[in-house]
N, C-alpha and C positions, 0 to 999 in steps of 0.2 A: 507301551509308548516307546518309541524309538528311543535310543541314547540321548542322541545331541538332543531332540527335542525333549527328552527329562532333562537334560542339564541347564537348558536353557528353563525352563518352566523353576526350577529350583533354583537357579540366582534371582528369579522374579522374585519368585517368595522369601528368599533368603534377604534380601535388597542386597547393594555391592557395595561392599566395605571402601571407605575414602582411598586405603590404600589402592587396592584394586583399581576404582575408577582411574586414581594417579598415574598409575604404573599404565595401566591400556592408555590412556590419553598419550604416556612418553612417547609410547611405543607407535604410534599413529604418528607421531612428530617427527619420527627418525624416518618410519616411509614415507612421508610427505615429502622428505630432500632429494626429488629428484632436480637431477640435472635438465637444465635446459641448455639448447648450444648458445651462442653468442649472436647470431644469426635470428635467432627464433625469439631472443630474449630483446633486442633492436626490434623487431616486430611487433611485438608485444608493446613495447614503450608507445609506438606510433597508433597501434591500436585504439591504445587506452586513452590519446589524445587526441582521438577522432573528435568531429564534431556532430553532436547529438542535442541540438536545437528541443525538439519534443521524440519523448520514444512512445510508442504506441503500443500498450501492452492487450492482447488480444486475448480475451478470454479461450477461442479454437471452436466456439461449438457454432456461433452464429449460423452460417449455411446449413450447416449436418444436422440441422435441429428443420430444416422446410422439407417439404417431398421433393425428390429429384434432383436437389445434387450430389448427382452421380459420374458427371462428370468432371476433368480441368478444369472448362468453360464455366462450370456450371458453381464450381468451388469460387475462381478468382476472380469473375467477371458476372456472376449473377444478382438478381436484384436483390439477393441478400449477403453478398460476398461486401467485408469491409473494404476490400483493398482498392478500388476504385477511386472510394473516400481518401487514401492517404497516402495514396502516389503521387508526387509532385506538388509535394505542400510540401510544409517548417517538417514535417516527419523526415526524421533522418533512420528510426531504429524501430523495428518491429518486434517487442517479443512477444512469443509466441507461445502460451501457453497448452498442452494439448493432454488435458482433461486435469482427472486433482491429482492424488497424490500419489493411489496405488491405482488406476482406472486410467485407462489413457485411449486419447482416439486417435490412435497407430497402433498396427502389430508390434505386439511386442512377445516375445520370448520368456521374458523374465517377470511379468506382474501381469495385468487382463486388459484389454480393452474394453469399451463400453458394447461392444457387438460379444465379447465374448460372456459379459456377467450379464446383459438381457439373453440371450440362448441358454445359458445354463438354467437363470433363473428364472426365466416365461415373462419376463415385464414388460411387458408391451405398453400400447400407448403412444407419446409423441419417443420415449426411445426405443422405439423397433422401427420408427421413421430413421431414427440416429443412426440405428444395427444396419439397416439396408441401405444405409447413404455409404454408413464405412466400408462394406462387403463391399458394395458397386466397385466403388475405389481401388479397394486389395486386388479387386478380379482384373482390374485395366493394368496393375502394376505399379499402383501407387498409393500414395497419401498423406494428410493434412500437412505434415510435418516435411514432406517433401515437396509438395506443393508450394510454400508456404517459402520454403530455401530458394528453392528455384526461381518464384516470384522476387524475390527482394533479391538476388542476383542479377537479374537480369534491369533492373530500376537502382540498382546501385545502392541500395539499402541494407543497413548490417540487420542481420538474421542471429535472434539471440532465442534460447530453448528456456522455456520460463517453467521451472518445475513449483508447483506451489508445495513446501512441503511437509506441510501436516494439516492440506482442508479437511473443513469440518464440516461440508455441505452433506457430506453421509449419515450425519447427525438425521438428516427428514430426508433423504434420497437414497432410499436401498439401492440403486442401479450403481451409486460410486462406494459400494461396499464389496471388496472383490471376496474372494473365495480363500486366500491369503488372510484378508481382517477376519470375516467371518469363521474361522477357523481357531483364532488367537484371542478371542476375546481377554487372555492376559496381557495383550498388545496395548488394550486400552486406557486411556484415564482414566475414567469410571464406567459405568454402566448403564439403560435407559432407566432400570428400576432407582436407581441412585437421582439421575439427572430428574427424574419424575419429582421425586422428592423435593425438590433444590428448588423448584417453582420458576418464574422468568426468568427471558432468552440472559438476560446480562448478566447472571452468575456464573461463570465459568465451569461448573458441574454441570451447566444443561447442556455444554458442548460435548454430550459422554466421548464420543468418538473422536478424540484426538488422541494421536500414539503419544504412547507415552518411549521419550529418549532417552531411558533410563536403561530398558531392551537393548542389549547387544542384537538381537535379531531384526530388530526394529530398522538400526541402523545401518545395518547388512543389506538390509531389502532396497533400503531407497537409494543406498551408494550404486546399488546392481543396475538398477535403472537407467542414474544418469551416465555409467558405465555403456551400457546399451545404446544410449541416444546419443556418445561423442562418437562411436562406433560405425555409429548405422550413416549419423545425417550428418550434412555441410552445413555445422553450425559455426557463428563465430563467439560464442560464448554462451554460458548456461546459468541464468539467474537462479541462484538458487532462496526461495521466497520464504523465508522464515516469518514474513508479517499474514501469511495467510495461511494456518492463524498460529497467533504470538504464542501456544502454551504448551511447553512440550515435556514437562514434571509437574509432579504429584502436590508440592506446595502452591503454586498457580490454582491450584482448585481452593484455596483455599484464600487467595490474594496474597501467599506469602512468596516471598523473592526466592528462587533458583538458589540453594546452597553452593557453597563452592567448590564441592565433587561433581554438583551437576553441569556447572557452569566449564568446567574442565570438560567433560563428557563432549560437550557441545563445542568445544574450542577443538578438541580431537575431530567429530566428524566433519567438521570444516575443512580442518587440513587433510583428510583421508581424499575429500572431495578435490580439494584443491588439487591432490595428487593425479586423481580421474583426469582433470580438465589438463594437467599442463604432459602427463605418459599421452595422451590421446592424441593431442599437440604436435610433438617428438613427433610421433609412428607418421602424421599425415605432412609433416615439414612444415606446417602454420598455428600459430598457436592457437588455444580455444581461451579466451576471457574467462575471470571469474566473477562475477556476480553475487552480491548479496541483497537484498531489500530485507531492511531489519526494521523495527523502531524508531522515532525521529530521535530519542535520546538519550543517551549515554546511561541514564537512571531506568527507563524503561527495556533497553536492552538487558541489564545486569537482572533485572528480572526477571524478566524469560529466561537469563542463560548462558547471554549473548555477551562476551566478554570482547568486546567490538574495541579497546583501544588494545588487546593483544593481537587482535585479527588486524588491525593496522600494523602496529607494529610489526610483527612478523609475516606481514604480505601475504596473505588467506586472500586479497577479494583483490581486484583490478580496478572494481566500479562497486561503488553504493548507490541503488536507489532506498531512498528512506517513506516513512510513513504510508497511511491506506487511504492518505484524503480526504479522514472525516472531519478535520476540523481545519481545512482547506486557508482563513487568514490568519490563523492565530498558530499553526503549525510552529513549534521552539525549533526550528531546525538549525541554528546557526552555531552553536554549539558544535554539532556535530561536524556542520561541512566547516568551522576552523578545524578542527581534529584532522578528519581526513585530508581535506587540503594539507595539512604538514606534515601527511603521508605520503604525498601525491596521487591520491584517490579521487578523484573526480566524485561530487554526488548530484542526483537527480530527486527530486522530490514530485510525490503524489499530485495531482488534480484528479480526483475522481467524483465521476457525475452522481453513486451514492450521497458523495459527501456537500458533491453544491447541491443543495434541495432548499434546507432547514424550515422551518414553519412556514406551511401554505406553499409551499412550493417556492418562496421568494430568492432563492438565491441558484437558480437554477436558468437565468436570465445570461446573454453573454456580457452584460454589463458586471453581475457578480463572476462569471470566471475570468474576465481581464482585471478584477480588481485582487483577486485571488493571486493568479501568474502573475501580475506587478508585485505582490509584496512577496513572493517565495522568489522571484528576480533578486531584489532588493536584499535580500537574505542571504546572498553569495550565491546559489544554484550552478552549477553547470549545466541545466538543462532540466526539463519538467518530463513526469512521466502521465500521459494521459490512461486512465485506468476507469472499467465498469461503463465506456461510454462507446456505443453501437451503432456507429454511423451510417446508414445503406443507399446515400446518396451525398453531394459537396456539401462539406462540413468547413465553415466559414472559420470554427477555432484551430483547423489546423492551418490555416493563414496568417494567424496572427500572436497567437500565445509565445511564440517561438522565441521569443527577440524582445527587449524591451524597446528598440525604435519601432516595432512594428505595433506594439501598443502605445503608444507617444500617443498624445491628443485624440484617445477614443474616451467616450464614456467611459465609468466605472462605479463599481460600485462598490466598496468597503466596508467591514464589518467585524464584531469580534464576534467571535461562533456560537451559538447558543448549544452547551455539550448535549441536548436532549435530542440532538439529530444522531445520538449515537447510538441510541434506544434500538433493542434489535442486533447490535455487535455486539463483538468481543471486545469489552474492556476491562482492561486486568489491573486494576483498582489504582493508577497512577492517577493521582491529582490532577487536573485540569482547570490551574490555578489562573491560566491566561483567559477561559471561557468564562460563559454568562451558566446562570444566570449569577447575579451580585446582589448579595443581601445590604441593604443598607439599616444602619445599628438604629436603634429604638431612640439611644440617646442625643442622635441630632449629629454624631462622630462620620466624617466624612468616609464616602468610600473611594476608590477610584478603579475604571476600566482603563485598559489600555490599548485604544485603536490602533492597529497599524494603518500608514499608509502608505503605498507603494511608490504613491506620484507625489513633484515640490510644486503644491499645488500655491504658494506664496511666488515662483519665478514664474509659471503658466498667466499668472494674473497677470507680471512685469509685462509679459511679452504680449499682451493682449489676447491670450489663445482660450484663457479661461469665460466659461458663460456664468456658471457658477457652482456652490457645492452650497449641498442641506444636509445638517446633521439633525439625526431624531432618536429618540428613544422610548421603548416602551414597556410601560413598569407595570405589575402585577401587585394589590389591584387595580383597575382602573381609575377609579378616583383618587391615588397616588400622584397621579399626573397633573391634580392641582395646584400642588403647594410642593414638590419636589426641586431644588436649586439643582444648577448643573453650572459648571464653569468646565472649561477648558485651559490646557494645561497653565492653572491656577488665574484664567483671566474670569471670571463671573462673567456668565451670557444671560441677556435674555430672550425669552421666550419668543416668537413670533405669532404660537399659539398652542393651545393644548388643547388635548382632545379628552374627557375624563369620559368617554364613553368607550374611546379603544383604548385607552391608557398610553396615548402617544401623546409628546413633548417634540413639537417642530421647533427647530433652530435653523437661522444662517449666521453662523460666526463670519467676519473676515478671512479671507484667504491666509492673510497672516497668520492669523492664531495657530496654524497649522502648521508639524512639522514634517518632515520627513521621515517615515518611521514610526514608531510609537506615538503615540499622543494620549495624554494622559485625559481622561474626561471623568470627572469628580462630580458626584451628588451627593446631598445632605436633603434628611430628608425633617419639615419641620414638626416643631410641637406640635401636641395633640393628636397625632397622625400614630393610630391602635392598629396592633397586630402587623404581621409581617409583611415587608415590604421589599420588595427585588425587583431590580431593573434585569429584565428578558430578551430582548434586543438592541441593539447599539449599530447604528448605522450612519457613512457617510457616501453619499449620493455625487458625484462629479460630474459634472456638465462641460462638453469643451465645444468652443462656437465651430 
């Protein structure tokens, strides 16, 4: 075995002494102070105060995944190309994702593209459609990432480089496992024999394939990268995606919180990054943005790693986008964006179509993503990031999400999340104290949910614009829903009717009893009423004439 790579292979095993970590983290701190000129730094300010109504984060594969596009045409303007969709709408900001973490669909130099790990490895299938789309492309002298710049140049749209950095889709997709992971299996958190063991997707061990940032090598590879991509392309900043996905040490396998050597580790490669994005900058005379999408909260950051009020502090990021949208009205984001805001960080929060579904499909309606964008409005936002959503023809929510006048007076639909839409992700054991569902206690002891809402559905009534709003809920078991009280925040409602067959509780309270923002909705559940009882969904319906 080579030197470095025994030396590296023996601090894995050895693990790295706090000191150590420390002293490397310094030392990342003192390269990070570069100079930027005055000129470049006034550029940056105005950058960072652009307006970014909705940003548009593009997975990269849509097209390159059909037969035939092999052309421009056939990338930006075909019947599977998004960009048709979100030119000339509330989209201001396109990032651009182009493949996961080590697999990229662009030549690259420094790690594999998806046409270079199907030829190595024979995977055919729909990716040897991928492998012939990227080839096509290479041979005309171009690609996605280029493509992609030029488009949003030319439509006045900022062009941001979205590195996702440590997916975990390699977990079941051999084709985003390059030849670099397959090589380092010490690179890993765990293993599939391990992850086998550990049973369903939500335990953190069945994600084996996430790097572990614990690796100096680890952290070497993905800096090389985005090194590469400020290099190569006309980008105006480079998100660098720490929420896809959240776990990048060895106690996250186990739900326990990032130590404070790790959490240093992770504040170093930030600013090593930061370094990348603001030299790149310098050399081209325009700065490149930095970007983070982390966590919506301060507590679930520190878990991961992510010591996100020193990355304020000390000006690591330009721009936050927060959360992955799965739990789209109950998101705590406001916490964060006061923080950042007394930063002067701008943050943008999630809507992702994963995350509008929840039971039956019900919140997958544009009624629940305008009630969704009205309460992360409400929440201070600088703007919403639309995410997991593939539009290949006019898409009605980018006309409207953008702005809260542009939502004024449409339906909506309101809800606290039920957390079991989360089933199948990555949750890394933070309480979800704001979701359903809500046990109500045996002894008759009140519980209370907390609905947001986005809209003052008590002044819409003033002005005559309101038609109406129903509130319902539906408790587990069904025959719970006959004797269950509910008031609103503290006024006793009654019923309009129950259903003890779906376990639904229809209500119309007065527009008054509502307020702006939270709303507390209280059940009691009465005597004689055995065995457990949880309220599963909480819903309010808004009608506008």
């Amino acid at each position: 075995m080579p030197g470095p790579a025994r030396r590296d292979l023996l601090k894995s095993a050895a693990g790295l002494s706090v000191a150590g970590v420390l002293r490397e983290a310094a030392e990342s701190a003192a390269a990070a102070e570069v100079e930027e000129p005055p000129s470049l730094r006034a550029q940056r300010r105005e950058a960072v105060g652009r307006r970014r109504r909705l940003i548009y984060n593009d997975d990269g594969c849509g097209p390159l995944m059909q037969a035939g596009c092999r052309t421009r045409e056939a990338f930006l303007a075909g019947p599977h190309s998004r960009m048709p969709a979100v030119t000339g709408t509330q989209v201001d900001s396109v990032f651009f994702c182009s493949g996961a973490t080590h697999v990229l669909n662009h030549p690259t130099a420094v790690a594999e593209s998806y046409a270079d790990v199907a030829e190595r490895y024979g995977i055919g299938g729909e990716w040897a459609v991928f492998r012939d789309n990227l080839r096509a492309l290479e041979r005309t002298g171009t690609d996605a990432v280029r493509l992609m710049s030029q488009h949003c140049r030319r439509h006045a749209l900022e062009f941001v480089y979205s590195h996702r950095i440590n997916d975990i889709h390699n977990t079941f997709l051999p084709v985003e496992r390059s030849t670099w992971f397959r090589e380092h299996p010490e690179y890993w958190l765990n293993t599939p024999e391990a992850a086998a063991r550990a049973g369903g997707g939500n335990s953190p061990r069945h994600w084996w394939s996430a790097l572990d940032f614990g690796q100096p090598a680890v952290l070497e590879h993905l800096a090389r990268i985005q090194e590469e991509v400020c290099s190569r392309y006309d980008v105006d900043g480079v998100e660098v995606d720490y929420f896809r996905s959240p776990m990048f040490f060895r106690p996250n396998l186990d739900y326990q919180p990032a130590t404070p050597a790790q959490r240093a580790i992770l504040t170093g490669f930030q600013r090593r990054l930061r370094e990348i994005h603001v030299r790149a900058g310098n050399r081209r005379s325009r700065p490149i943005l930095t970007v983070a999408r982390v966590p919506a909260t301060v507590a679930a950051c520190r878990h991961v790693g992510i010591e996100i009020r020193t990355w304020l502090r000390e000006g690591l990021v330009d721009l936050l986008t927060v959360g992955g949208g799965y739990i789209p009205f109950t998101e705590p984001v406001s916490e964060l964006v006061r923080l950042a805001h007394g930063a002067g960080v701008p943050v943008y929060s999630t809507l992702s179509a994963s995350g509008l579904r929840g039971p039956e499909n019900r919140y997958s309606t544009a009624e629940a993503w305008r009630g969704a964008a009205a309460v992360l409005w409400r929440a201070g936002v600088d703007g919403l990031v639309i995410f997991n959503l593939f539009p290949t023809g006019p898409e009605p929510r980018f006309q409207e999400l953008g702005a809260p006048a542009s939502l004024a007076g449409k339906n909506k639909l309101f809800a606290v999340d039920p957390v079991r839409i989360l089933e199948g992700d990555l949750v890394q054991g933070i309480e979800q104290r704001q979701a359903l569902p809500l046990s109500l206690p045996a002894d008759g002891a009140p519980a209370t949910a907390r609905l947001p809402l986005g809209d003052d559905l008590a002044a819409a009534e003033r002005q005559g614009n309101l038609a109406g709003v129903a509130l319902r809920a539906r408790l587990q078991p069904a025959r719970a829903a006959a004797g269950v009280e509910v008031s609103l925040n503290r006024a006793r409602l009654t019923p309009e009717r129950r259903d003890e067959t779906g376990g639904w509780i229809h209500l119309q309270p007065p527009a008054r009893r509502f307020r702006l923002g939270r709303n507390a909705v209280t059940f009691r559940r009465p005597g004689g009423l055995e065995g457990p009882v949880e309220v599963v969904l909480l819903e309010a319906e808004v009608r506008y004439r």
